[in-house]
Rosetta silent file (secondary structure, phi, psi, omega in degrees, C-alpha in Angstrom):
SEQUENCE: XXXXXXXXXXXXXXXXXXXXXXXXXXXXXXXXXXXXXXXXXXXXXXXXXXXXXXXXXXXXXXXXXXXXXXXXXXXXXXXXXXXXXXXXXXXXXXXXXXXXXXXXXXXXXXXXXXX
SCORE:     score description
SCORE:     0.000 S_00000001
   1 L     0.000  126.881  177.436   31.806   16.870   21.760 S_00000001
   2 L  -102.870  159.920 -163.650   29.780   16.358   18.586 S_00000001
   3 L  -115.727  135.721 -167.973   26.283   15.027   18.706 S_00000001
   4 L   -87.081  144.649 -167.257   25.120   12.518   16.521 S_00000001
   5 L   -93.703  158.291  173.554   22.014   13.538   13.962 S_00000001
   6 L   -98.450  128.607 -178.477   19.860   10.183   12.967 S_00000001
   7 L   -95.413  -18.604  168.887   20.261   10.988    9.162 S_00000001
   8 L   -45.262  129.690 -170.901   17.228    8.679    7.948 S_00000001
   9 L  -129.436  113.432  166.141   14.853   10.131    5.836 S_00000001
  10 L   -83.360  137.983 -159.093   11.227    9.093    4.840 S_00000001
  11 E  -123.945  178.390 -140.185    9.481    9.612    1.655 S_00000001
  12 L   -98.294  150.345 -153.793    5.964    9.419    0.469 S_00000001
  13 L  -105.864  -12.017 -175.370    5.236    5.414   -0.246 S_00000001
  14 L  -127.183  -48.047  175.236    3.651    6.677   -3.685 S_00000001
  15 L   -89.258  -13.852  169.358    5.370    9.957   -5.229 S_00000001
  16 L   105.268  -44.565 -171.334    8.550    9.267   -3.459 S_00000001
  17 L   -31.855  140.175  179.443    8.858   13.228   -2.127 S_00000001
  18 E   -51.890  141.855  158.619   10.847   13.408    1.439 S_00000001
  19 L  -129.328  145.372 -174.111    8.253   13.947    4.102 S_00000001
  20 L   -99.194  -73.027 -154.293    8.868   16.312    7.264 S_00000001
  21 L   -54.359  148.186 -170.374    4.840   16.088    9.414 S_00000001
  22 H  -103.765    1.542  170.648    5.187   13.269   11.694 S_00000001
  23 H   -81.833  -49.898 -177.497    1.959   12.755   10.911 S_00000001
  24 H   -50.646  -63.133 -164.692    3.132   12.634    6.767 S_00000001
  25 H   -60.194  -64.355 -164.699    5.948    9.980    8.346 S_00000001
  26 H   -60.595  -35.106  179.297    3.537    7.790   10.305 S_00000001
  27 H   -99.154   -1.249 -169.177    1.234    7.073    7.658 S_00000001
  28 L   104.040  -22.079 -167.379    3.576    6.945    5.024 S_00000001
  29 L  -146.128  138.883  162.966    2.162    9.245    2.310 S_00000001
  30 L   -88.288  165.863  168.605    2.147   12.870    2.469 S_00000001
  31 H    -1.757 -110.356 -162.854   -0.848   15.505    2.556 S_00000001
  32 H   -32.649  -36.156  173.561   -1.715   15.695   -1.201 S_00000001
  33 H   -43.773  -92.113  169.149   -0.959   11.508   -1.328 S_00000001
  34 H   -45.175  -31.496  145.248   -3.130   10.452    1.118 S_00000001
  35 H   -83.942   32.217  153.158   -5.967   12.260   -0.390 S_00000001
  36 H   -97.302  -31.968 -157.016   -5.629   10.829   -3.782 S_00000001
  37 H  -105.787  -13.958 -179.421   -5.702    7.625   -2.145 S_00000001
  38 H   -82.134  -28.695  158.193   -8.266    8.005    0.065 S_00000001
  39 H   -84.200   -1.256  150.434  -10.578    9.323   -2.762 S_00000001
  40 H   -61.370  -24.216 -162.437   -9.036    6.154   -5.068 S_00000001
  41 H   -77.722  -38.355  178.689  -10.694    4.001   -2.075 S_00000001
  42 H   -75.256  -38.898 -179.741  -14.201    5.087   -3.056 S_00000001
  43 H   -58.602  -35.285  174.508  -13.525    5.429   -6.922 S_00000001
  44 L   -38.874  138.001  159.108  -11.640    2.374   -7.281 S_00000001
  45 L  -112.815  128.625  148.936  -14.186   -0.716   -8.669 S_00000001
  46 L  -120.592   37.437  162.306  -14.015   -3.546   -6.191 S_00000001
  47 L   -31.569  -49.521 -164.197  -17.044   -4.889   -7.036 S_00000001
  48 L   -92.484   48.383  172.381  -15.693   -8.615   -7.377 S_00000001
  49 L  -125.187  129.400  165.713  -14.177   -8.072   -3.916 S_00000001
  50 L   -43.677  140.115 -173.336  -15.334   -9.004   -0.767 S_00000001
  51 L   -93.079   92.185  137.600  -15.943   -6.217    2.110 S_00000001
  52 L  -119.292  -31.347 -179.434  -14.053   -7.900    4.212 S_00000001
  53 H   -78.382  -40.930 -168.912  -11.164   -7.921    1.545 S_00000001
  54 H   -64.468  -42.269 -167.568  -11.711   -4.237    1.040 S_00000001
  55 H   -65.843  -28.470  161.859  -11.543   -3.203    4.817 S_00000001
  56 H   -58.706  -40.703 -137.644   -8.121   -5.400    4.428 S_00000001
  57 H   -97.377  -51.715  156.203   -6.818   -3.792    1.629 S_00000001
  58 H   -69.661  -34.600  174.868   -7.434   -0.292    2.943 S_00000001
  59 H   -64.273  -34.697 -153.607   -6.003   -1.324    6.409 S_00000001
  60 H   -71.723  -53.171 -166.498   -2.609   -2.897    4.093 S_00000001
  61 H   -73.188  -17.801  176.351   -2.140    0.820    2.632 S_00000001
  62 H   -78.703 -145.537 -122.476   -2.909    2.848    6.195 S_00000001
  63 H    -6.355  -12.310 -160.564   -0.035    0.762    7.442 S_00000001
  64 H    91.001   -4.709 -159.744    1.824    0.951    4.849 S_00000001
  65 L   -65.030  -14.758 -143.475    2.047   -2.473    4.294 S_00000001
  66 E  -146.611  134.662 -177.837    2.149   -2.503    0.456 S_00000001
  67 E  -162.978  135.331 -173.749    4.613   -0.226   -1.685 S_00000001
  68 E   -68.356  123.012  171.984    5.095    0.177   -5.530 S_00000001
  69 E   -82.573  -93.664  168.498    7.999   -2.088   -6.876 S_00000001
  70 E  -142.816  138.713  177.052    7.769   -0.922  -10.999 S_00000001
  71 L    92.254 -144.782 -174.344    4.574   -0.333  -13.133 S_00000001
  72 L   -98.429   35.435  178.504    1.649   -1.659  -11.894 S_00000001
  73 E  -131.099  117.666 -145.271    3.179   -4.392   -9.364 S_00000001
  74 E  -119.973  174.586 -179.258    3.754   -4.017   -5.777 S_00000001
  75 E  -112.407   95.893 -156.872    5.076   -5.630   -2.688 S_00000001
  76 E  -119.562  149.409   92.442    2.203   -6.390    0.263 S_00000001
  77 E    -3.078   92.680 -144.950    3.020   -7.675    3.014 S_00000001
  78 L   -66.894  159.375 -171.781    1.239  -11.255    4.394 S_00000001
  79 L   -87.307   -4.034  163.842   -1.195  -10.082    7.279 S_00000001
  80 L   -91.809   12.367  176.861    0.923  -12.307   10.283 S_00000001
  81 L   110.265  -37.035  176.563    3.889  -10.369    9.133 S_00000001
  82 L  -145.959   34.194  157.391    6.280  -12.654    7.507 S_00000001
  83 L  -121.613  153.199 -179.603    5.595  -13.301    4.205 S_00000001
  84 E  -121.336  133.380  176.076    6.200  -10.600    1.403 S_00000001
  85 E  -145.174  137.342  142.787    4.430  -11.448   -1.904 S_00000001
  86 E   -17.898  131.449  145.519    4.058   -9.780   -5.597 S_00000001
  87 E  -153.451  175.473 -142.712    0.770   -8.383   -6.439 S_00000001
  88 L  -154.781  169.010 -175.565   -0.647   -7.096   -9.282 S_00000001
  89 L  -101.961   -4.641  160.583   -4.212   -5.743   -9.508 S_00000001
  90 L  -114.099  -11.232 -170.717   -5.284   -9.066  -11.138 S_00000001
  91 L  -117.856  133.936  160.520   -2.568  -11.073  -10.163 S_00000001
  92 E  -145.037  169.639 -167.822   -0.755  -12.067   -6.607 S_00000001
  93 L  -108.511   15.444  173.091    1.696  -14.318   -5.838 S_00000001
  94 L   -68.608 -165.371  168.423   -0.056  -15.507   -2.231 S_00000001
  95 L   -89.088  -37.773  159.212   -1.268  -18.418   -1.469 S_00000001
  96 L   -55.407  -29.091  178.980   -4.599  -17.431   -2.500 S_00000001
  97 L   -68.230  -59.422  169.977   -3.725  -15.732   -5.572 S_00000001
  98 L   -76.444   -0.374  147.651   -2.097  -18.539   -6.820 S_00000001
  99 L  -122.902   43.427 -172.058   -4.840  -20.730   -7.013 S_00000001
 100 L   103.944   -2.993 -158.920   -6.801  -18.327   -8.510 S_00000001
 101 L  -117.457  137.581  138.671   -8.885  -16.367   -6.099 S_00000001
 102 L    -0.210   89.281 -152.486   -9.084  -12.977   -5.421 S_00000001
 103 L  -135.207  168.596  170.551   -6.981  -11.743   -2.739 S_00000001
 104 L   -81.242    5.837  129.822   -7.098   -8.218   -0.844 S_00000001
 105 L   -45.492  -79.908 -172.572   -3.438   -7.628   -1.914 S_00000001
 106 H   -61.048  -33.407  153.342   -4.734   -7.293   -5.603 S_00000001
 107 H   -70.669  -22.505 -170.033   -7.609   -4.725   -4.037 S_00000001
 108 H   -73.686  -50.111 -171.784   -4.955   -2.539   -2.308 S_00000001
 109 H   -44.041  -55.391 -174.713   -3.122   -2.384   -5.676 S_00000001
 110 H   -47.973  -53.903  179.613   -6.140   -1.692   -7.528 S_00000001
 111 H   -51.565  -48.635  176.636   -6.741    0.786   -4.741 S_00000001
 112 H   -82.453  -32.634  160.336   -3.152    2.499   -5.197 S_00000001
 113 H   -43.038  -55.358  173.583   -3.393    2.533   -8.843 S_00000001
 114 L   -61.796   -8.695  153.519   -6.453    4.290   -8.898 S_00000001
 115 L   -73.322    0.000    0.000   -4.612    6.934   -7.333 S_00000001
C-alpha cells in the first residue's frame, strides 16, 4: 500500500528560498530573512507614522500578512481578514489610503523594503 506524502512546500515570503525549520515555516521568512527584517524595523524611518500603526505593521509581517507582488508593491491583508489591498510605501489602496492618510500597510512595506 503506498502512503501519501503532502507535497506542499513553503518558501521565504521575501527571498523566495524553500524553507525546512518549522519555526522558518511558521513565521514565514527564514533565519537570515527574518533578521534583515527585524533590523529593517528599527532602521526603517516611520517617523510620520503612528506607534500604534507601527506595532500594526510589524504584527502584518510576523503573520505574514503582507507579501511582495513586483517592485516595491505588495499585497496586505485588511486586519478582520477579508479584504486584500495594494500597498505601496506611499501609496495603499485601503480605505484609508485612499483618502489620503497614512495607513500601517504602507509602514509594513516601508518596513519590508528596508530590508
Amino acid at each position: 500500500m503506498a502512503t501519501s506524502k503532502n507535497t506542499e512546500q513553503a518558501h521565504c515570503l521575501r527571498c523566495g528560498r524553500r524553507l525546512f525549520s518549522t519555526s522558518s515555516i511558521a513565521s514565514g521568512y527564514g533565519r537570515s530573512c527574518r533578521a534583515k527584517v527585524n533590523a529593517a524595523s528599527t532602521a526603517a524611518d516611520l517617523t510620520d507614522f503612528k506607534p500604534a500603526q507601527v506595532d500594526s505593521a510589524r504584527e502584518l509581517i510576523e503573520d505574514g500578512a503582507i507579501v511582495p507582488l513586483r517592485g516595491q508593491v505588495f499585497a496586505a491583508v485588511s486586519s478582520d481578514g477579508n479584504e486584500t489591498y495594494l500597498s505601496h510605501p506611499t501609496n495603499c489602496n485601503c480605505p484609508g489610503g485612499l483618502k489620503g492618510r497614512r495607513c500601517y500597510h504602507q509602514a509594513a512595506a516601508r518596513l519590508l523594503i528596508a530590508a
